[in-house]
C-alpha positions in Angstrom: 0.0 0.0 0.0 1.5 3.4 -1.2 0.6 6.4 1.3 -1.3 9.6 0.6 -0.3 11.2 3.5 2.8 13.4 1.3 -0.4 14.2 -1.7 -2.8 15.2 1.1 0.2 17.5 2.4 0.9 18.5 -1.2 -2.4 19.0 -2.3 -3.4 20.8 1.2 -0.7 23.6 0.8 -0.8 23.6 -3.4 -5.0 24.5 -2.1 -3.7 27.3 0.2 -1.0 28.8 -2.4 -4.0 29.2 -5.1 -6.1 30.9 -2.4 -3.2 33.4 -1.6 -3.2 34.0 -5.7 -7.2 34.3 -6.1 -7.6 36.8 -3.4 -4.7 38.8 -4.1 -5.9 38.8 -7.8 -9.4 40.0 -6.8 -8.6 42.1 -3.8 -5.6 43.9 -3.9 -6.7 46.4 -6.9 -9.6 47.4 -4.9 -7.9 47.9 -2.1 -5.7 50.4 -3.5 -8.7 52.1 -4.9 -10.5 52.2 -1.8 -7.5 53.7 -0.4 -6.6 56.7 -2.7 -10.5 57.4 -2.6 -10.4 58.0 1.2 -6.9 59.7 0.8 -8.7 62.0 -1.6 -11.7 62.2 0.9 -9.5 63.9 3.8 -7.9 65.7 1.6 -11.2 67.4 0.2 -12.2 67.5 4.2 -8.9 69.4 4.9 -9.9 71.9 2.1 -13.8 72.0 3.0 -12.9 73.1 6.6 -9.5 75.1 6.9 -9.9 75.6 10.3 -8.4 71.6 10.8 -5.2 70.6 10.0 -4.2 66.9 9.0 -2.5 66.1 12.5 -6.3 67.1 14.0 -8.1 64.9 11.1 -5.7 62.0 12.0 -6.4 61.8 15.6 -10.1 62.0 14.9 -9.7 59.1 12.5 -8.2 57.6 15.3 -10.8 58.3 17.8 -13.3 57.0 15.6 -11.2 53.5 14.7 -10.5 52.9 18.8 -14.4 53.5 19.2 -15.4 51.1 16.8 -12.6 48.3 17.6 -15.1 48.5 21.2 -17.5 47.4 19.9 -19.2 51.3 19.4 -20.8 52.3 15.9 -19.3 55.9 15.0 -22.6 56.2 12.7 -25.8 57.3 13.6 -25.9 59.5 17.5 -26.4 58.6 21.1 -29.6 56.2 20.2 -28.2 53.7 18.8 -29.1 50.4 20.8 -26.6 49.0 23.0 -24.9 46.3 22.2 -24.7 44.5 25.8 -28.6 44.9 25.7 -29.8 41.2 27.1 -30.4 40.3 23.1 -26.9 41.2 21.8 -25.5 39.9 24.8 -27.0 36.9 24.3 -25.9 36.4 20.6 -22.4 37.2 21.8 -22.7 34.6 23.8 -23.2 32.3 21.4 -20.2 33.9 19.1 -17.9 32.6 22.2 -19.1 29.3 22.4 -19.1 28.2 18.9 -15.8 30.1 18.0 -17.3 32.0 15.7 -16.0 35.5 17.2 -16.9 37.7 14.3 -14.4 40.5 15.7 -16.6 43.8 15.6 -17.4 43.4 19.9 -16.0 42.2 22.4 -15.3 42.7 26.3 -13.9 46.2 27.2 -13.5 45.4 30.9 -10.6 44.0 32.6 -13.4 41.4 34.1 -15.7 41.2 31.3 -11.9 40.0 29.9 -11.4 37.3 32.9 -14.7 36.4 32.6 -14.7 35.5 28.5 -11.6 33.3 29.2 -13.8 30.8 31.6 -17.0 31.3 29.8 -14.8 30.1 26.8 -12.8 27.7 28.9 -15.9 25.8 29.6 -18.2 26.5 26.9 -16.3 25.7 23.8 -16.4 21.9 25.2 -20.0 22.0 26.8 -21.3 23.6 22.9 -18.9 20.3 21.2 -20.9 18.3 23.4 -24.2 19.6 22.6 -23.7 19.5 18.8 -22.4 15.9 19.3 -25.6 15.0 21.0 -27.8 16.9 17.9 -26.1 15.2 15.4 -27.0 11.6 17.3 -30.2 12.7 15.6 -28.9 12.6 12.7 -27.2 9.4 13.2 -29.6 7.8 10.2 -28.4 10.3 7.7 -24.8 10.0 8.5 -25.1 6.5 7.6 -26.8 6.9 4.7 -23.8 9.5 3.5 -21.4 6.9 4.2 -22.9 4.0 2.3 -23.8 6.2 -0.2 -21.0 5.3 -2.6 -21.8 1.6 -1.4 -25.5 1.4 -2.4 -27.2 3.7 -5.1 -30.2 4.0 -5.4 -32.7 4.4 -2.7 -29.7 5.7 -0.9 -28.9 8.6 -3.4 -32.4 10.0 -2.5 -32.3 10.1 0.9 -28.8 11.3 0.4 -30.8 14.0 -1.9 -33.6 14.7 0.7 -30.9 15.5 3.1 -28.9 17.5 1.4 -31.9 19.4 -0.1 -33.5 20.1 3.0 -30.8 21.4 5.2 -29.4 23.5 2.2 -33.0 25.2 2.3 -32.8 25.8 5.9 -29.8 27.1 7.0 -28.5 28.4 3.4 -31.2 29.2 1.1 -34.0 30.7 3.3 -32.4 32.8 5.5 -30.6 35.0 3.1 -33.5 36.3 2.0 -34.8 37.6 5.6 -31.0 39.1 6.4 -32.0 40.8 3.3 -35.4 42.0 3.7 -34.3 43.0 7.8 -30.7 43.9 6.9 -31.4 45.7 3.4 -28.6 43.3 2.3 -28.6 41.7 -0.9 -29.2 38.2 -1.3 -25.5 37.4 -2.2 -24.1 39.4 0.8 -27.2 37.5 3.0 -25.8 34.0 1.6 -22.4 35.1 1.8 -22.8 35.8 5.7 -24.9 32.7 6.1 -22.1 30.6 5.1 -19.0 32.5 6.5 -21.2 32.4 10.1 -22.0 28.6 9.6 -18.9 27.4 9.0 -17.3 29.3 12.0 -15.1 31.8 9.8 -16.9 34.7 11.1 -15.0 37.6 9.6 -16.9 40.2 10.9 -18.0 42.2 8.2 -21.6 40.8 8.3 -23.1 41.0 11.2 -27.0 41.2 12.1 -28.5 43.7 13.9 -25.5 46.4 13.9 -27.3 49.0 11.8 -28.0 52.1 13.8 -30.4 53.2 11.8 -32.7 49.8 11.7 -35.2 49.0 14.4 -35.0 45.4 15.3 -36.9 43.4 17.4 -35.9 42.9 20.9 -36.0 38.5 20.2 -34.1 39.1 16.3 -30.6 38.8 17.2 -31.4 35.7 20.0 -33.0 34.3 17.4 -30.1 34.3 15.0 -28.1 32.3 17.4 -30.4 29.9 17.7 -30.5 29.2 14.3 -27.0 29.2 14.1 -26.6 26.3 16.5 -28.5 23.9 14.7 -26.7 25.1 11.2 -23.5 24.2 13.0 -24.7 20.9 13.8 -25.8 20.4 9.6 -22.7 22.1 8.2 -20.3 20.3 10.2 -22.2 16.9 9.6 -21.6 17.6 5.6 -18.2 18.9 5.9 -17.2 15.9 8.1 -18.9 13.5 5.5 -17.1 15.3 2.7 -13.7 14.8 4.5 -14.3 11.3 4.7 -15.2 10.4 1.2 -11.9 12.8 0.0 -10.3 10.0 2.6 -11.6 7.2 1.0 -11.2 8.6 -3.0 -7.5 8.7 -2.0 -7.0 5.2 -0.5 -9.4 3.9 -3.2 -6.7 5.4 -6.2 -3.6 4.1 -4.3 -4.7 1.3 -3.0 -6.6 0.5 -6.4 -4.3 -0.6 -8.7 -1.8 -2.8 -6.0 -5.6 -4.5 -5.3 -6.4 -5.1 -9.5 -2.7 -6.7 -9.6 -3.4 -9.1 -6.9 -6.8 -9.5 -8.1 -5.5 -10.1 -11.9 -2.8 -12.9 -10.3 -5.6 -14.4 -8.2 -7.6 -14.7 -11.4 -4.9 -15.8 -13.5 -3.5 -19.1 -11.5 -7.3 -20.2 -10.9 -8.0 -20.0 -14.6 -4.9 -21.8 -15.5 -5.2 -25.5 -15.3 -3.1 -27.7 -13.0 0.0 -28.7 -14.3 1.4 -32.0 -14.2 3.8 -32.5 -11.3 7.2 -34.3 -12.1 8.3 -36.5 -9.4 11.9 -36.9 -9.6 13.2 -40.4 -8.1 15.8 -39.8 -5.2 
């Protein structure tokens, strides 16, 4: 048997080194654009209102950057919601135990700090547990998905129903109320449905943040909610799709030392049974 440990390796880093390409390719060009457009944007404030000068501008840039890294939205005036309301503090919550952490809040206090480490410490394994326990419901699927390859048929649509169904629910649907509640479109509403189910959580999406949107007090609680049980879907596919990559790769290296022996097997049972020659001692 030859290993695929050194192809996965290869393959895993060849995967990372197209990524780096794609989004410098796509991103770095905008970037620069953005850039000199809010260079030219100062500059036209500097002009507007001579009475500043750039060292003034710069430190109310900065002002406005440290009040948004905690977790404050520059936009909008003094009422916008807070976001340790019982709601938001609950979807927070949530961030922390399924290591999302989207980046735009967190804890601002020295014990609010303390107190994230232990809530982490021993909610990151109690939130494994629980998603464990959710996918035992799922058991029946999960065997379906792995004898999928074994047994067409009735098996492919189940496999279908499954697939179908939880696509609908946690990445179809929803999109399009982050877009009617957010004013997203529906690509930024998938887009955010995905990077939160899959625990990326960049933080560029996030519901409920607009100052000037009235949500409901339940909205963001909700959210969570349904995030939970996408984690337990997403991670059940992903963990599926890892193991049939597994078992493609044993199946082509392991293939052709298997059809050899097979071929030899097959070969000295079709032959006939020679004649032995006794030789007289």
């Amino acid at each position: 048997q030859i290993s695929w440990t050194p192809l996965l390796v290869l393959g895993y880093l060849f995967y990372l080194l197209l990524g780096a390409m794609m989004f410098q390719l796509l991103e770095k060009q905008a970037e620069t654009h953005f850039w000199d457009q809010f260079q030219l944007e100062k500059l036209k404030f500097l002009q507007n209102y001579t009475c500043l000068d750039r060292q003034a501008l710069e430190q109310f840039v900065q002002v406005l950057m440290e009040a948004w890294e905690k977790g404050v939205n520059p936009e909008g005036n003094s009422t916008n919601p807070s976001n340790w309301d019982f709601s938001n503090s609950f979807f927070f919550a949530g961030t922390v135990v399924t290591t999302i952490g989207y980046g735009n809040l967190s804890p601002s206090t020295v014990a609010g700090q303390i107190f994230c480490v232990f809530y982490a410490l021993f909610g990151v394994p109690l939130n494994l547990a629980f998603l464990n326990q959710l996918g035992k419901g799922l058991n029946a699927h999960l065997i379906t998905l792995e004898r999928w390859v074994q047994k067409p048929g009735r098996a492919q649509v189940q496999l279908a129903i499954f697939l179908t169904t939880g696509t609908l629910l946690f990445l179809v649907f929803p999109p399009l109320v982050f877009s009617y509640v957010e004013g997203w479109s529906y690509g930024e509403g998938f887009y955010f449905t995905f990077i939160t189910l899959s625990t990326i959580g960049f933080g560029d999406y996030v519901v409920g943040t607009n100052p000037n949107k009235h949500y409901i007090p339940v909205y963001r609680s909700l959210t969570a909610i349904w995030i939970v049980f996408g984690l337990a879907w997403l991670a059940l596919v992903f963990n599926v799709g890892a193991d049939l990559m597994e078992k493609s790769l044993q199946l082509k290296w392991h293939k052709p030392v298997l059809s050899l022996a097979e071929g030899a097997t097959t070969k000295l049972e079709d032959e006939p049974e020679q004649p032995r020659i006794h030789i007289p001692s």
